[in-house]
N, C-alpha and C positions, 0 to 999 in steps of 0.2 A: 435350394432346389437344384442348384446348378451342379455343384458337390457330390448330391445323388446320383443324379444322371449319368456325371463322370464315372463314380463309381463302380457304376453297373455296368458301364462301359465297359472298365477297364477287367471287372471278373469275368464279362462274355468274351473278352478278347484271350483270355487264356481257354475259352473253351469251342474256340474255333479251329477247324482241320489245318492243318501245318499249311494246306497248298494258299490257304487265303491271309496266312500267316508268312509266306513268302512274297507275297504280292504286296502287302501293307508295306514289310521293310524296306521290302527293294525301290518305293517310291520316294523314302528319304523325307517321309512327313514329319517321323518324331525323333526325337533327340535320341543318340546313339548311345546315352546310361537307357533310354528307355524301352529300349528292341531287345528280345531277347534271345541271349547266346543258346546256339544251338537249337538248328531249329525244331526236333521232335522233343525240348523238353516238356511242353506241355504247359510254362511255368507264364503270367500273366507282366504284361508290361512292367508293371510296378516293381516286380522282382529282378528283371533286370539292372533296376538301378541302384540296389543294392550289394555292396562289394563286400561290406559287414555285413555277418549276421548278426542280429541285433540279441538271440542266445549265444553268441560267442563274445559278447560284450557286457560284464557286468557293468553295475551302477559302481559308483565311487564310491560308495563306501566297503562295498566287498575286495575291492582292490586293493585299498587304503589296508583292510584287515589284513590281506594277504600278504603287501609288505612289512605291515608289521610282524607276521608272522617270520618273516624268513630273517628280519633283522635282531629279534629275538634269540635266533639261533646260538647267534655268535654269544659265548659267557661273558663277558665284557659288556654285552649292549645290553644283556639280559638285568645286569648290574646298575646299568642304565636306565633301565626301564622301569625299574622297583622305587627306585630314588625319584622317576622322573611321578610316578604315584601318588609317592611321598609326600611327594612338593607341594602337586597339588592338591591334600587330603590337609595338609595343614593351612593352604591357602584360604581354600575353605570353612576350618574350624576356629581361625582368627577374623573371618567375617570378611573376607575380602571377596571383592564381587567373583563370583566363577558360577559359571552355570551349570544348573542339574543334573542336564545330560549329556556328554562328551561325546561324540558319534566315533567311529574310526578312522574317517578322516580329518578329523580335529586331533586326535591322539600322533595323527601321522606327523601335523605339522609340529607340533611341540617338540617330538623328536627332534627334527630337522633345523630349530631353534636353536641357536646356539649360546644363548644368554639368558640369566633368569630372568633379566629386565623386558626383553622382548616376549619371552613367558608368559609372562605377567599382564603386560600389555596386550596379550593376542587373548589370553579369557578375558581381560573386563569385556576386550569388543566382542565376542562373543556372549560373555554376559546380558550386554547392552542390546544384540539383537534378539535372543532370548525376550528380554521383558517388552520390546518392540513389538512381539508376536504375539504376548500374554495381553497386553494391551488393545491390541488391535482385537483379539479373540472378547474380550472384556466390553471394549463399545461395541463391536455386532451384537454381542449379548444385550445390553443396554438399551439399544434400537429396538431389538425386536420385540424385547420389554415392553418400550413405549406406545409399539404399534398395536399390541392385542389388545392394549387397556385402551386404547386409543377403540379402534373396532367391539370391542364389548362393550363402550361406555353405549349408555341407555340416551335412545334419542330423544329430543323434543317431539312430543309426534304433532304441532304446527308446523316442522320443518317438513321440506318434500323426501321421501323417500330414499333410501341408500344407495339405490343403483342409478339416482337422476343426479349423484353428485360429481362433479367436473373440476377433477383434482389429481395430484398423483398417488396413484395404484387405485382408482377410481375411471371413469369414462375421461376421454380426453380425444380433442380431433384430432391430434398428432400419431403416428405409429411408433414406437418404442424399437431401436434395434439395439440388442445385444450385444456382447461384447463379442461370442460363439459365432452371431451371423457376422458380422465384420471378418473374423479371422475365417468360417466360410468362403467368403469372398474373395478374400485373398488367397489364399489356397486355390481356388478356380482359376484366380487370375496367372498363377505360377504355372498352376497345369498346363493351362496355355500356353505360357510363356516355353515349356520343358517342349511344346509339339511346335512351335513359329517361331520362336524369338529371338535375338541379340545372343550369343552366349560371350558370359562372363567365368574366366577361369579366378579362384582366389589359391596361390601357390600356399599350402601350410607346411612346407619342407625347411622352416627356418628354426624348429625349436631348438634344435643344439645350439643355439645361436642366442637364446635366449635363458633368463635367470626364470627362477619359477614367478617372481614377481609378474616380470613383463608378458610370459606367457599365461597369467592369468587375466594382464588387461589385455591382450591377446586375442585370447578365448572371449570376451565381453565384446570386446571390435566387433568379432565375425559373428555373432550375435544382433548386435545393434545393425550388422550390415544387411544379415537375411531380412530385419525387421524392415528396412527401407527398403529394401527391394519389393518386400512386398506391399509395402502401404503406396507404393507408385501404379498409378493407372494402366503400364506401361514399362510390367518387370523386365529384368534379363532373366536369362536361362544360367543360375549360379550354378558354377560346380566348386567344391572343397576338393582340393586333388592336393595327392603328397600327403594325407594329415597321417600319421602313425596311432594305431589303436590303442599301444602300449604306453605311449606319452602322456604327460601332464596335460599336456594341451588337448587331448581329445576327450580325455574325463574333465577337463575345466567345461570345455564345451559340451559336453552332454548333460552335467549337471547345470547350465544355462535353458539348454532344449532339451526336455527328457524324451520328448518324442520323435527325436527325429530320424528314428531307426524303424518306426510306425510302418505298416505298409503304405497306407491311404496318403502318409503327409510327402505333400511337394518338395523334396531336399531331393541334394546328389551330393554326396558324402560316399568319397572314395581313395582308397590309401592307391591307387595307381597314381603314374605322372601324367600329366595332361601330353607328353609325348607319344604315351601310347591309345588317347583316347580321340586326338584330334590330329588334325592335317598340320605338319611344322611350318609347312607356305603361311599358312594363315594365324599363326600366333605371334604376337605382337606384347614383350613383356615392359611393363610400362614402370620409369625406373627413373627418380628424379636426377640421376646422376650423369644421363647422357646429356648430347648436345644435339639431337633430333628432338625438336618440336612438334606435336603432335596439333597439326594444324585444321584439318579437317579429322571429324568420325566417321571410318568404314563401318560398312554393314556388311563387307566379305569379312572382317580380319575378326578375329578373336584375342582379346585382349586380357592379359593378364595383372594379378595384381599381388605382389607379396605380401604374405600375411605376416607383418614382421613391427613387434614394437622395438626398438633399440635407440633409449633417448642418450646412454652413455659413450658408447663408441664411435657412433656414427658412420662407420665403415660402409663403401658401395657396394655392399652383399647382395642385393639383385644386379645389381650391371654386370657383376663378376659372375653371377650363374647365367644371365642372357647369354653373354661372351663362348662361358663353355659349351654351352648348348646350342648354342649359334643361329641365336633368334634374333628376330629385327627390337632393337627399340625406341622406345618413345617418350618422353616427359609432357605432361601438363602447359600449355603455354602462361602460364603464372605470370611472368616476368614481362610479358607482354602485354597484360591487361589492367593488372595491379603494382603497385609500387609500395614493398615493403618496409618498414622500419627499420633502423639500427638493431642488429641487435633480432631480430625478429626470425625464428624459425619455420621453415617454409616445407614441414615437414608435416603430412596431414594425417590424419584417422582412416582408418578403415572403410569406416560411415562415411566418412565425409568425401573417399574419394566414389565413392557406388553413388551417393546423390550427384556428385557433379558427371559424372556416365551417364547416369539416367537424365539429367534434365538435357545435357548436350543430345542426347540420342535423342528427347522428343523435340526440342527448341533448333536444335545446331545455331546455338547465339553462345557464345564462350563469356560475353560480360555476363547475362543473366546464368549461367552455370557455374560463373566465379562466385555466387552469392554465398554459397554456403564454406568459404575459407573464412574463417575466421577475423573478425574484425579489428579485435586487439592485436592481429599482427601487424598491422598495415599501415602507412605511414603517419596520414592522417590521425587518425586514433591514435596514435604513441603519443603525437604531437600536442593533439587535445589532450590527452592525462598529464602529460608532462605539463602543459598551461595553469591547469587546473593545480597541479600541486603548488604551484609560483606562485597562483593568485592568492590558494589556502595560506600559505606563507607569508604575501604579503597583510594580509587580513589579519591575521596573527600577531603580527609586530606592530603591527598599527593598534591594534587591540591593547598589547602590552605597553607601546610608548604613549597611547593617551592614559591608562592609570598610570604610571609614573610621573607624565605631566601635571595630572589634575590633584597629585596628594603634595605633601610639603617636601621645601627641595631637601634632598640629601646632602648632606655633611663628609667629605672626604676628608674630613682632614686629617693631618696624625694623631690628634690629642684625641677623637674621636673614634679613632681605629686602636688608640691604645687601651682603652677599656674596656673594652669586648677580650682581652688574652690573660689569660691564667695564669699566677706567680706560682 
């Protein structure tokens, strides 16, 4: 219900006279993606917070086609290309798993393969989710099989009646909510969040920086991170700033959320820098590299977060951009709550830094915000696994030394050892 209302909201708000349309902004109620530029365009809140259009942005796989088109060009890749066909036409006529239908961004990656081995290995897994799909498409069919012979079977008519039964997808005291009303709700909750809330910056300016691997669990992060912000009581107001339309990373992330270029859906997805969307006083890029503590949580500052997987190098690539840009920063106080392992990387998720924001921000208790850093990194825990393999080990040898006890004793001698060797 809440979702409608909003919505109607938000179509009558583009069809009010510019002078009550100057009045609104100038009061600073709603988030500055959400007011919109210039003020006789007539255009409704929602559209200002679109910096893509969402027809100027294909799907991935018309991209995927387009590169392939252009790398075609070249006769050498063209040559490439034929073989690269080949490979797979014979893969398949020798019975090896490869799937059906090859989309064009699967034709992309095999390109980009540079061994048949990896080849090889990137169709079975695609093979394997193939039949994942066929399977899963198989038991829905199967259920609903079960359910219409189930509902046409013929009643006893000494039982009571069909509609007096108290069962599921029958009468029941309980109300059933969807999966539609839940992401309804969170969606309101965002809304909200996008007119009152905390704003959170996530920096996506790091993909040069990244392999297409890592900018695929990259693209997954920021993903799993919209999902937690929204499954919280008590979102932030996320913006995606810096991400590039033309990147890997924003077709990883779109084919993650297809909608999120939608009018109605709560995102702020914009290739600007958050320098020119926000006040420089008030950002604060949060960077495990410094040596500022971040002791309490402002509700002036606006906090950023680099969207950067980089488990090889390890290089201080946000400190080194706070620096140029000459923002305040901040680290997690980690070190002061928790005591990690030997050995134990203190290096978090995406997800996992938006839940400990979000619970500091509703709790301000930093032990119960630490809960969600992972356990196996931490000292304890090492401690206990590392116990636990000693004990397996001892259990083991003791295992082994009572059968050798309890059978007859062994014979080492030479005359014993020389009959077991080959003339």
């Amino acid at each position: 219900m809440y979702s409608r209302v909003f919505r109607r909201f938000l179509l009558v708000s583009g069809q009010l006279p510019s002078k009550y349309e100057t009045v609104v902004k100038s009061q600073g109620f709603f988030s500055p993606l959400l007011q919109t530029p210039g003020g006789n365009s007539g255009r409704t809140f929602f559209t200002g917070l679109r910096h893509c259009n969402s027809q100027l942005t294909p799907d991935k796989d018309a991209k995927a086609q387009k590169r392939i088109d252009e790398w075609i060009l070249n006769p050498d890749n063209e040559k490439q290309w034929k073989v690269l066909q080949l490979e797979v036409d014979v893969h398949r006529q020798n019975g090896n798993p490869v799937p059906e239908v090859l989309k064009p961004r699967h034709w992309l990656e095999l390109t980009l393969l540079d061994s048949r081995n990896k080849r090889r290995k990137y169709l079975e897994f695609l093979f394997g989710i193939e039949k994942k799909k066929e399977h899963g498409m198989e038991k829905k069919r199967l259920a609903k099989e079960e359910r219409e012979k189930y509902l046409a079977k013929e009643r006893d008519p000494s039982l009571p009646p069909v509609y007096l039964d108290y069962c599921l997808g029958r009468n029941s005291p309980f109300l059933r909510f969807f999966d539609s009303t839940i992401n309804q709700l969170g969606n309101w909750r965002l809304m909200k969040a996008m007119m009152y809330g905390q704003k959170i910056v996530m920096d996506c300016g790091y993909e040069h920086e990244m392999t297409r691997t890592e900018a695929r669990n990259c693209a997954r992060q920021m993903m799993l991170t919209w999902a937690a912000n929204r499954e919280h009581l008590d979102p932030f107001d996320l913006h995606f700033c810096n991400l590039n339309v033309d990147g890997d990373l924003h077709s990883n992330f779109l084919a993650f959320i297809p909608t999120m270029y939608d009018d109605d859906f709560p995102m702020n997805v914009t290739s600007k820098s958050y320098l020119d969307l926000f006040d420089k006083k008030q950002l604060v890029y949060l960077t495990p590299d410094t040596n500022v503590e971040l002791r309490e949580f402002s509700y002036d500052d606006i906090y950023i977060i680099g969207a950067l997987v980089d488990k090889l190098s390890g290089r201080p690539l946000s400190m080194a951009k706070a620096k140029r840009e000459g923002l305040r920063m901040a680290k997690l106080p980690i070190d002061r709550y928790l005591h990690f392992g030997g050995g134990g990387n203190k290096c978090l998720t995406l997800n996992q830094m938006i839940s400990i924001l979000l619970d500091i921000n509703a709790s301000n208790d930093w032990e119960y915000a630490l809960r969600h850093v992972p356990q196996r990194k931490l000292f304890h825990n090492r401690q206990q696994h590392l116990q636990n393999r000693v004990n397996k080990f001892i259990k083991h040898s003791a295992e082994q030394a009572s059968v050798f006890s309890s059978g007859p004793p062994q014979d080492f001698s030479l005359k014993s050892r020389k009959k077991f060797r080959v003339n």
